[in-house]
DOMI-576864 format. One record per residue (C-alpha): chain; residue in three letters; x, y, z; residue number from 1. Coordinates in steps of 0.001 Angstrom, whole numbers. Each point is the difference from the previous one (the first is absolute). Layout:
<node "A","Ala",<X,Y,Z>,NUM>
...
END
This chain:
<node "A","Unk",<7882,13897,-12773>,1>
<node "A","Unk",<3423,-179,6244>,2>
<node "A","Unk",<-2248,2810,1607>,3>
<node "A","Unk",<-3956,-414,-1107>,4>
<node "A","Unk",<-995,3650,634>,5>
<node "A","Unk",<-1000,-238,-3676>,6>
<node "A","Unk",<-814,-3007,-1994>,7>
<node "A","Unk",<-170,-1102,-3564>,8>
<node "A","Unk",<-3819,102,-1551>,9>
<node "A","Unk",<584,-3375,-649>,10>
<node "A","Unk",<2020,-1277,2927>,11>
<node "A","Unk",<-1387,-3354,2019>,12>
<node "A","Unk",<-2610,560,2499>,13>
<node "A","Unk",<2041,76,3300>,14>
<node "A","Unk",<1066,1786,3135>,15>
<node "A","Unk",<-1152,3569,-302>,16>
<node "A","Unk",<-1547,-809,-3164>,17>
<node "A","Unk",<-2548,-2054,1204>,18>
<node "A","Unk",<-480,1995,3393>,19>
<node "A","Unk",<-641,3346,-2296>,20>
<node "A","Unk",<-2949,-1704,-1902>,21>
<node "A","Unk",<-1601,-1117,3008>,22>
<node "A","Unk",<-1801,-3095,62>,23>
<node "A","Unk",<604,-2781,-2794>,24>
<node "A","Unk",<-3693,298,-2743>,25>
<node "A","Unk",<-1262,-3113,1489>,26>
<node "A","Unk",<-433,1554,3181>,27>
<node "A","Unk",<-659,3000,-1120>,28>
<node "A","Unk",<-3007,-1119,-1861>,29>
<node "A","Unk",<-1001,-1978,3149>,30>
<node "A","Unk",<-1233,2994,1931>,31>
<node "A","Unk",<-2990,479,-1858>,32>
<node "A","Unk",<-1998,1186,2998>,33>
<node "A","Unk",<2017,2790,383>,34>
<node "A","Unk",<-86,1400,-3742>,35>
<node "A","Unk",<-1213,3992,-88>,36>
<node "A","Unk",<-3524,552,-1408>,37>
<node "A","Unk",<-924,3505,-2082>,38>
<node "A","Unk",<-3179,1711,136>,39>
<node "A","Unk",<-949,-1449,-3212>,40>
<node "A","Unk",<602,-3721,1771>,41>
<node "A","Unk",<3515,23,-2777>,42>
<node "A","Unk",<2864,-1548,1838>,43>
<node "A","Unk",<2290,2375,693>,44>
<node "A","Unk",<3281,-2370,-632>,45>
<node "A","Unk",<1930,-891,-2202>,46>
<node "A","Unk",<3051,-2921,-511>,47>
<node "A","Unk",<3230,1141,-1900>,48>
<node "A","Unk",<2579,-2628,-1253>,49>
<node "A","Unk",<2999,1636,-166>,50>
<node "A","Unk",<4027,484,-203>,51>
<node "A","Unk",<2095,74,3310>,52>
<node "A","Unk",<336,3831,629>,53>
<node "A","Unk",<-2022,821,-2713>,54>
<node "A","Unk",<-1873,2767,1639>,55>
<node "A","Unk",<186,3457,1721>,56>
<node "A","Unk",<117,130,3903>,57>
<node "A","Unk",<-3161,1109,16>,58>
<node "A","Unk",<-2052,-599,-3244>,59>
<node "A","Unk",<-1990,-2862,1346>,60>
<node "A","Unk",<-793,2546,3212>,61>
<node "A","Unk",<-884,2912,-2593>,62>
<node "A","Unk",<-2282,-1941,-2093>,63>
<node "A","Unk",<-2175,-1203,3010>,64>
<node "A","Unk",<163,3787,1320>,65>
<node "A","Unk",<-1310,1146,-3334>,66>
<node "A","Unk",<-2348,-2844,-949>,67>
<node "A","Unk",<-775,-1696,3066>,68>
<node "A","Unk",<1367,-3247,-1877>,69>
<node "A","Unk",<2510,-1957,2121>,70>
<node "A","Unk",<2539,-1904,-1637>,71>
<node "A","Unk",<1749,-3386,1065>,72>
<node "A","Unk",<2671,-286,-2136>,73>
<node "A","Unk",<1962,-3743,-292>,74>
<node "A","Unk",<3467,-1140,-1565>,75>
<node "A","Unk",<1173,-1781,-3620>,76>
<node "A","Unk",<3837,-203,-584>,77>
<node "A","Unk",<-444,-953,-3411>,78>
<node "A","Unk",<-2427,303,-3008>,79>
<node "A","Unk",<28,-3703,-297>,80>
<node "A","Unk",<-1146,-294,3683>,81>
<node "A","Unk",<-2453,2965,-728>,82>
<node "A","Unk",<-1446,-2016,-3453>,83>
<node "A","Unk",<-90,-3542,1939>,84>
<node "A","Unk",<-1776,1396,2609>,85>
<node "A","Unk",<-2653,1868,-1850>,86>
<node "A","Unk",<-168,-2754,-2588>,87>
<node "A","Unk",<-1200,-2894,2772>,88>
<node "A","Unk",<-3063,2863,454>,89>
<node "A","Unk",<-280,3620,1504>,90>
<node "A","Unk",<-27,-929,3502>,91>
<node "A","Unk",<-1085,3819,589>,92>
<node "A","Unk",<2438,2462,-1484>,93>
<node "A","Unk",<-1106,3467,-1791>,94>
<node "A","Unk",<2928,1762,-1161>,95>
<node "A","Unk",<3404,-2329,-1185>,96>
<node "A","Unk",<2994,1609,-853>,97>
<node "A","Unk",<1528,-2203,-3075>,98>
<node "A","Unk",<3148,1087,-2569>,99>
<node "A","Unk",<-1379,513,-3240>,100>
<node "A","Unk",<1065,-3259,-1875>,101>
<node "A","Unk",<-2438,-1367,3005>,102>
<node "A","Unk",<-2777,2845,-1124>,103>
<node "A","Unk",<478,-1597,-3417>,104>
<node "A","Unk",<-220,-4290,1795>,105>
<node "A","Unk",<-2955,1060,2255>,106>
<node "A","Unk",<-2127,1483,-3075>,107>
<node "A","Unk",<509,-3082,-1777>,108>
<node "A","Unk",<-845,-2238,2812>,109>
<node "A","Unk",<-3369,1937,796>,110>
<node "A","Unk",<1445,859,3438>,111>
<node "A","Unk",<-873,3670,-465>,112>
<node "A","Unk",<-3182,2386,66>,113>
<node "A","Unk",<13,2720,-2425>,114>
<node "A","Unk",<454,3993,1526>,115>
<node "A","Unk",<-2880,2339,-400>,116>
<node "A","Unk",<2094,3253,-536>,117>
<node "A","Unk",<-2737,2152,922>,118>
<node "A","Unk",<908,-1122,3756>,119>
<node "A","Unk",<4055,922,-750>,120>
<node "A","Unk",<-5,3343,-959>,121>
<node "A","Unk",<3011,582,1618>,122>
<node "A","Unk",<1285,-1989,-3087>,123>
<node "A","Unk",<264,2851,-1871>,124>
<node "A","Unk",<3315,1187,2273>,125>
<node "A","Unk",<1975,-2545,-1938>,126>
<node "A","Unk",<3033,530,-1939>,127>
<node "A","Unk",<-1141,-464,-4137>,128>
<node "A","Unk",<2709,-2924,209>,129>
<node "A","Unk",<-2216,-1984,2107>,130>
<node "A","Unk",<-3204,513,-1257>,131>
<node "A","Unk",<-139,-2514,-2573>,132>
<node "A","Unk",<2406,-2953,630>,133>
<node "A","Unk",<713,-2877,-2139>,134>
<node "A","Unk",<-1212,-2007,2771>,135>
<node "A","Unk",<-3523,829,291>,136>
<node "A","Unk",<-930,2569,-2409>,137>
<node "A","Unk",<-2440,2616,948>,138>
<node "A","Unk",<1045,-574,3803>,139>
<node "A","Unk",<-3081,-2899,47>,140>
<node "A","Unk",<1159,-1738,2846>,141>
<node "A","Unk",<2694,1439,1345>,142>
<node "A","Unk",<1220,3681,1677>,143>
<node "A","Unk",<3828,747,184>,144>
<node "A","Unk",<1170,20,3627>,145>
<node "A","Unk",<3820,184,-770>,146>
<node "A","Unk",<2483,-366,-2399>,147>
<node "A","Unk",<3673,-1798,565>,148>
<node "A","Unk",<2694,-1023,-2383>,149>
<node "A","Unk",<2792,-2953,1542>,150>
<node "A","Unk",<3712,228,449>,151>
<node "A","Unk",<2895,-513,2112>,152>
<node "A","Unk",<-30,1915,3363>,153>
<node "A","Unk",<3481,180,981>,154>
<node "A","Unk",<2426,866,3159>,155>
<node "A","Unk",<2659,2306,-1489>,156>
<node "A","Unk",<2833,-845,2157>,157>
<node "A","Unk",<-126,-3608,-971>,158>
<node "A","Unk",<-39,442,-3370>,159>
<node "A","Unk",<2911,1549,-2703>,160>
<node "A","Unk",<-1956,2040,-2254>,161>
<node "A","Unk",<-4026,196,-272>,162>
<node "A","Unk",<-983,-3213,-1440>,163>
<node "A","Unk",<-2131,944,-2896>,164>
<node "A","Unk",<-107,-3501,-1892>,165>
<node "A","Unk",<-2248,-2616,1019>,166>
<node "A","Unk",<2916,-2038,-568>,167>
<node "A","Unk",<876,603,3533>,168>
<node "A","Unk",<-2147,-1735,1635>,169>
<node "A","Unk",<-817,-2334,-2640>,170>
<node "A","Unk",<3847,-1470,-2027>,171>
<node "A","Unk",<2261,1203,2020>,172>
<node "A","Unk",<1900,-1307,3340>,173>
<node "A","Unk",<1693,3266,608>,174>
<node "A","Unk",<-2781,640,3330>,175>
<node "A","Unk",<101,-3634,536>,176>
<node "A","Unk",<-2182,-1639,3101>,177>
<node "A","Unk",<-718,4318,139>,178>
<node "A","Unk",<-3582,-87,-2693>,179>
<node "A","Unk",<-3583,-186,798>,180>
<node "A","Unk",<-2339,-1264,-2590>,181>
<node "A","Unk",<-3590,231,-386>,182>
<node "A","Unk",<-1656,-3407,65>,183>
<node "A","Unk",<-3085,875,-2102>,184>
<node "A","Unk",<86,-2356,-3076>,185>
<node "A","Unk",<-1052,3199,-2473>,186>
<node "A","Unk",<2233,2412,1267>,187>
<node "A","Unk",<2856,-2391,-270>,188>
<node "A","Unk",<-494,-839,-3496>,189>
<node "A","Unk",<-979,3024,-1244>,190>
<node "A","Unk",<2509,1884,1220>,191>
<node "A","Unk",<2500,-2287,-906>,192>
<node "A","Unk",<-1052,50,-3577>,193>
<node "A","Unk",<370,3904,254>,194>
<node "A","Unk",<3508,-741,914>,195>
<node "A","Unk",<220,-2053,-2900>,196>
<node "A","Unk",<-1125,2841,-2452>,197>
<node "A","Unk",<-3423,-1705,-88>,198>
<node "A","Unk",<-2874,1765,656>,199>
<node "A","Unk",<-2402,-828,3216>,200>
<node "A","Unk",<-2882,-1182,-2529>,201>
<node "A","Unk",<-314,-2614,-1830>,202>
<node "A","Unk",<3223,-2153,527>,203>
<node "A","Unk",<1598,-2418,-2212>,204>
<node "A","Unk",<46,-3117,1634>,205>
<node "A","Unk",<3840,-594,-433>,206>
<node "A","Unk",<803,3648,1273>,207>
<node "A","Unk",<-2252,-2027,3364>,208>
<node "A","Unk",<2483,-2652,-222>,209>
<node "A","Unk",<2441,2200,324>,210>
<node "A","Unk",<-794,1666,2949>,211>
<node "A","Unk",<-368,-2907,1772>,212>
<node "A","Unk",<3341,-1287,-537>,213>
<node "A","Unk",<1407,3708,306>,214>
<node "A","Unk",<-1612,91,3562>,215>
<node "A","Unk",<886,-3818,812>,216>
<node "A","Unk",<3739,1429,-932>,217>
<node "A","Unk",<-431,2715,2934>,218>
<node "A","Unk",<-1465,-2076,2099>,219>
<node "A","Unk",<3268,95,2251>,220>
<node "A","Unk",<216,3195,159>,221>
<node "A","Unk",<-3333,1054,796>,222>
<node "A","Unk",<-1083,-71,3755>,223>
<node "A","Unk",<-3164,209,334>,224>
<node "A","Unk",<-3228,-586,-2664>,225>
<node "A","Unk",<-2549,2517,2259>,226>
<node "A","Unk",<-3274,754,126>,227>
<node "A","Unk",<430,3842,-470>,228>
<node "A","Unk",<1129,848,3374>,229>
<node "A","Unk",<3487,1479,-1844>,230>
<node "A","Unk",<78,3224,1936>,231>
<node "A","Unk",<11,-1819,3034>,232>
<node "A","Unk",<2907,-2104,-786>,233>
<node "A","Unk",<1770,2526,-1435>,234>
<node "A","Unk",<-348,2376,2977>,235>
<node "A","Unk",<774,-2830,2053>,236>
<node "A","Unk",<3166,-290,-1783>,237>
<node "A","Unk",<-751,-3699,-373>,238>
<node "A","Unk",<495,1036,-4349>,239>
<node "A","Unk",<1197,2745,-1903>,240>
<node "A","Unk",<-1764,-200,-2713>,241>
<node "A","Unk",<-3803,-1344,-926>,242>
<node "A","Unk",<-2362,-148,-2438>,243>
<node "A","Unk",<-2682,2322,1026>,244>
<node "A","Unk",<-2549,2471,-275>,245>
<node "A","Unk",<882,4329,-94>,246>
<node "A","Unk",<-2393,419,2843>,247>
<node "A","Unk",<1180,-2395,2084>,248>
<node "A","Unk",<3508,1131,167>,249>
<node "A","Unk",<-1330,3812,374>,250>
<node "A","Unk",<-1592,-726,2996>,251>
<node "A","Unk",<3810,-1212,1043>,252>
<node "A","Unk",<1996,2430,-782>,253>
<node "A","Unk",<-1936,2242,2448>,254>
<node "A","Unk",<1390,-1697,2816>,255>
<node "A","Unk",<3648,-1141,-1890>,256>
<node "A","Unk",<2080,2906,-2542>,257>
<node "A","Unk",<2070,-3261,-549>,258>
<node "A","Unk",<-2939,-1249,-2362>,259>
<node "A","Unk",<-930,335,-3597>,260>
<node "A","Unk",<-1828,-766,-3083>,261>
<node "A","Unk",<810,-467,-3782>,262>
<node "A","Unk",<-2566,-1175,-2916>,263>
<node "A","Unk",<2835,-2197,-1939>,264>
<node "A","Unk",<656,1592,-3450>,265>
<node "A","Unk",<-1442,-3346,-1613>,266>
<node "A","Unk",<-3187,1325,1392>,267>
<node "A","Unk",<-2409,-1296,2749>,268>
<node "A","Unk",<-4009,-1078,-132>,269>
<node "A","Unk",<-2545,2694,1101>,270>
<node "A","Unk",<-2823,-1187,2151>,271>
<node "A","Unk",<-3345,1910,1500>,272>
<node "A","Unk",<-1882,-1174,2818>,273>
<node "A","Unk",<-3481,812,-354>,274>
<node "A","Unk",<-3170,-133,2399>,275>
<node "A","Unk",<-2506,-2140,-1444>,276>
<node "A","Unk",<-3404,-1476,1497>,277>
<node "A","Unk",<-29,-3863,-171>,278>
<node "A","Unk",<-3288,-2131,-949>,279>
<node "A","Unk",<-2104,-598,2051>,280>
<node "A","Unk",<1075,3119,2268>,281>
<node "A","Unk",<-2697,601,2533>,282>
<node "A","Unk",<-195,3295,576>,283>
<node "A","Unk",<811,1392,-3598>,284>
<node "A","Unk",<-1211,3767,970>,285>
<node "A","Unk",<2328,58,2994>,286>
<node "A","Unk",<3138,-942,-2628>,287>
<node "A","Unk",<-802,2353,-2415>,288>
<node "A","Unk",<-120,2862,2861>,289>
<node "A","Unk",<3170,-1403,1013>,290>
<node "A","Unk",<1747,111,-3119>,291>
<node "A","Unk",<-1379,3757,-437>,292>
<node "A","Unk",<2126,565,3022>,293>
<node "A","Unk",<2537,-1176,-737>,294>
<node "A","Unk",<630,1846,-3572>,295>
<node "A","Unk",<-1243,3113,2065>,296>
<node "A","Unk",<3589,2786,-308>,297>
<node "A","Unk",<-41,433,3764>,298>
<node "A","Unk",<-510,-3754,1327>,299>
<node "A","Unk",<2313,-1412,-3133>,300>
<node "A","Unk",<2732,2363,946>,301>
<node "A","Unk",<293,-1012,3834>,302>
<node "A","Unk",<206,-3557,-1206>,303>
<node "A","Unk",<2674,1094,-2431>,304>
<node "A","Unk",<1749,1477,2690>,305>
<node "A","Unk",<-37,-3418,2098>,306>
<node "A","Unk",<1050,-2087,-2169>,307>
<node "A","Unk",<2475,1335,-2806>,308>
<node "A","Unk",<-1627,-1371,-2761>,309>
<node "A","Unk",<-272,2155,-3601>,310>
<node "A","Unk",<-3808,1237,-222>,311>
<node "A","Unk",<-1880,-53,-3210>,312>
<node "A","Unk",<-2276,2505,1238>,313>
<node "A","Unk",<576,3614,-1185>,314>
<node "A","Unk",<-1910,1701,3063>,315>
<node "A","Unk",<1817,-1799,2603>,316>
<node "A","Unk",<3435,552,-2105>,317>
<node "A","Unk",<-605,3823,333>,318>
<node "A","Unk",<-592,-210,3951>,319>
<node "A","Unk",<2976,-1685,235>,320>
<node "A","Unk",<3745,1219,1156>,321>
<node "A","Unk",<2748,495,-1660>,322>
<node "A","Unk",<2271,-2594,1387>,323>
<node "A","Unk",<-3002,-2266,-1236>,324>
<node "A","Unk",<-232,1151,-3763>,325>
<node "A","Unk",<3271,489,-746>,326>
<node "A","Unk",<1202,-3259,1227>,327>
<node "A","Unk",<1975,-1987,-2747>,328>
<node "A","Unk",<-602,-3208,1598>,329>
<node "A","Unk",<-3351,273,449>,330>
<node "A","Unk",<-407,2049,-3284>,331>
<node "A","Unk",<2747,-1341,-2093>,332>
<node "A","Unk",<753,2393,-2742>,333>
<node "A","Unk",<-2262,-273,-3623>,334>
<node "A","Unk",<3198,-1440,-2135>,335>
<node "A","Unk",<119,-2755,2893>,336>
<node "A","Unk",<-3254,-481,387>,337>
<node "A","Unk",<-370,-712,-4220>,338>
<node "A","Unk",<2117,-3192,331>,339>
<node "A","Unk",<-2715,-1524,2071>,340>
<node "A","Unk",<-3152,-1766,-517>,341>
<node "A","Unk",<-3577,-1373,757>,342>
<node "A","Unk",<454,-3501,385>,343>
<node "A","Unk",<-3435,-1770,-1472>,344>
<node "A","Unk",<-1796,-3476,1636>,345>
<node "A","Unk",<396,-2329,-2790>,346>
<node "A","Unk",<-2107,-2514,1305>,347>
<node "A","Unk",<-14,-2939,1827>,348>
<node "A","Unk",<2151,-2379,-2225>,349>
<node "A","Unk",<2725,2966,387>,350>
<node "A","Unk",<-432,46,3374>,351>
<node "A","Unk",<418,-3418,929>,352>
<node "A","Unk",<3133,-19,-2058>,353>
<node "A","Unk",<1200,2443,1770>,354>
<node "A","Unk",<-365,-1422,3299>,355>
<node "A","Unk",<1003,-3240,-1192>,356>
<node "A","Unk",<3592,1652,-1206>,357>
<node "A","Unk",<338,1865,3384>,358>
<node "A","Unk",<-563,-3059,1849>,359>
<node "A","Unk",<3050,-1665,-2103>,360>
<node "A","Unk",<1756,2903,1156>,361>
<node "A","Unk",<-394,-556,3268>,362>
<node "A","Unk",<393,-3562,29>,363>
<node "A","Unk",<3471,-29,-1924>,364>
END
């Protein structure tokens, strides 16, 4: 993801990264003398857990204008560090940001508290598509914050015709030593099984096999196995093509024309990130007025504006431009966007395997 004016959601907590959130949540906590009292004696904080630019530039300042609340808002770079870390206890968080196949591995651990709607009525902006989810039916736990589908972000003067396959990046040498690839053990299995003509659910354990051998094959010609800082690296020029998400690259290709971004015509995964209140949260009123906010048309759309990512809110959508909503990457078209899916959490067993396969990957 060379210059870090903007940064992956999901990029390592580093440089400006770090500096934007402030202090690390072990400090933060730390300074309990100094935490704002209401009227009522209700602390007026709260502690988000959150994606690298992740936020509007001033949503956190907006909500403590309007509410009072401040908010102190630390860094995960991946759902795994986000799930280990609230999984070893809540050391204080409200409001986590998880992708919904996490919505689905949190519920099932106990690691969430239910929402009381009747504090979200600002859920009724959102589109009918993300109302109901597969994930957590009846939105129980979980509020959609975006939605994002993967695929290769691209420089077009490095490359001879738009590289629509996944086979580019994944069986090919033709961009040899030139291919970022996410190092995520479920993105890389899943998405090579969509390259395989497999879907993302559900996959046959040889089809597993042979994705690990497929990617042990392009081993040499892949340069780097990232942590979903593609953009950077492409606009670095250190690759010209990477697995990553639309949003990501859309920030990009503000600052670069030389940058684009194709869905492969095998089809992609879809993923939301939602806002969801962890157990043990302790100051559940302040996360539900938070998450009000957010899904508010005016405060979603400024946030939308920052960061480039598609909104499933049908307020904000209206507010916004129409360089924003007419935006093939970050909208890919509906006969694109029907070759993609939900991937599901399938457990633990299926999760271990998947790691396990990854890390023969890497160790080939």
């Amino acid at each position: 993801m060379a210059s870090r004016l903007t940064r992956s959601r999901r990029s390592l907590l580093a440089g400006l990264g770090a500096a934007a959130a402030g202090l690390s949540f072990s400090a933060v906590e730390g300074c309990a003398a100094k935490r704002p009292i209401g009227p009522n004696g209700e602390e007026l904080r709260l502690n988000l857990y959150n994606w690298d630019t992740y936020i509007g530039d001033t949503t956190l300042d907006d909500f403590k204008r309007t509410t009072g609340v401040e908010v102190k808002m630390s860094l995960f770079s991946t759902n795994d560090e986000l799930f280990a870390k609230l999984k070893a206890g809540n050391p204080g968080f409200d409001v986590i940001v998880p992708s919904n196949e996490y919505v689905t591995r949190f519920r099932i651990a106990g690691l969430l508290e239910s929402l009381d709607h009747a504090k979200i009525p600002n859920s009724a902006n959102l589109l009918p598509a993300f109302q109901n989810p597969p994930f957590d039916p009846g939105r129980r736990y979980s509020m959609p914050y975006t939605w994002l589908v993967l695929g290769i972000g691209y420089r077009k003067s490095r490359v001879d015709s738009v590289p629509d396959s996944w086979k580019w990046v994944m069986d090919s040498d033709r961009y040899k030593g030139r291919i970022g690839v996410f190092s995520e053990a479920d993105d890389m299995i899943e998405l090579g099984a969509k390259y395989m003509g497999h879907s993302v659910r559900n996959i046959p354990l040889d089809v597993i096999d042979q994705v690990a051998k497929m990617y042990i094959r392009q081993k040499p010609n892949i340069k780097i196995f990232h942590h979903d800082e593609g953009q950077d690296l492409l606009a670095a020029g250190d690759v010209d093509l990477i697995m990553e998400y639309n949003g990501d690259v859309a920030q990009k290709m503000l600052e670069d024309p030389d940058l684009d971004f194709v869905v492969p015509r095998e089809g992609s995964i879809i993923n939301s990130d939602c806002l969801c209140i962890p157990k043990g949260a302790p100051r559940p009123d302040n996360a539900h007025r938070f998450i009000n906010f957010i899904l508010d048309a005016r405060n979603g759309a400024a946030i939308y504006r920052k960061i480039k990512y598609p909104t499933p809110n049908a307020a904000a959508l209206a507010l916004m431009p129409p360089d924003y909503r007419n935006n093939s990457v970050i909208f890919p078209p509906p006969e694109v966007m029907a070759r993609c899916e939900y991937a599901d959490f399938e457990g633990l067993d299926r999760a271990h395997l998947f790691d396990e396969t990854v890390t023969r990957i890497f160790a080939a």
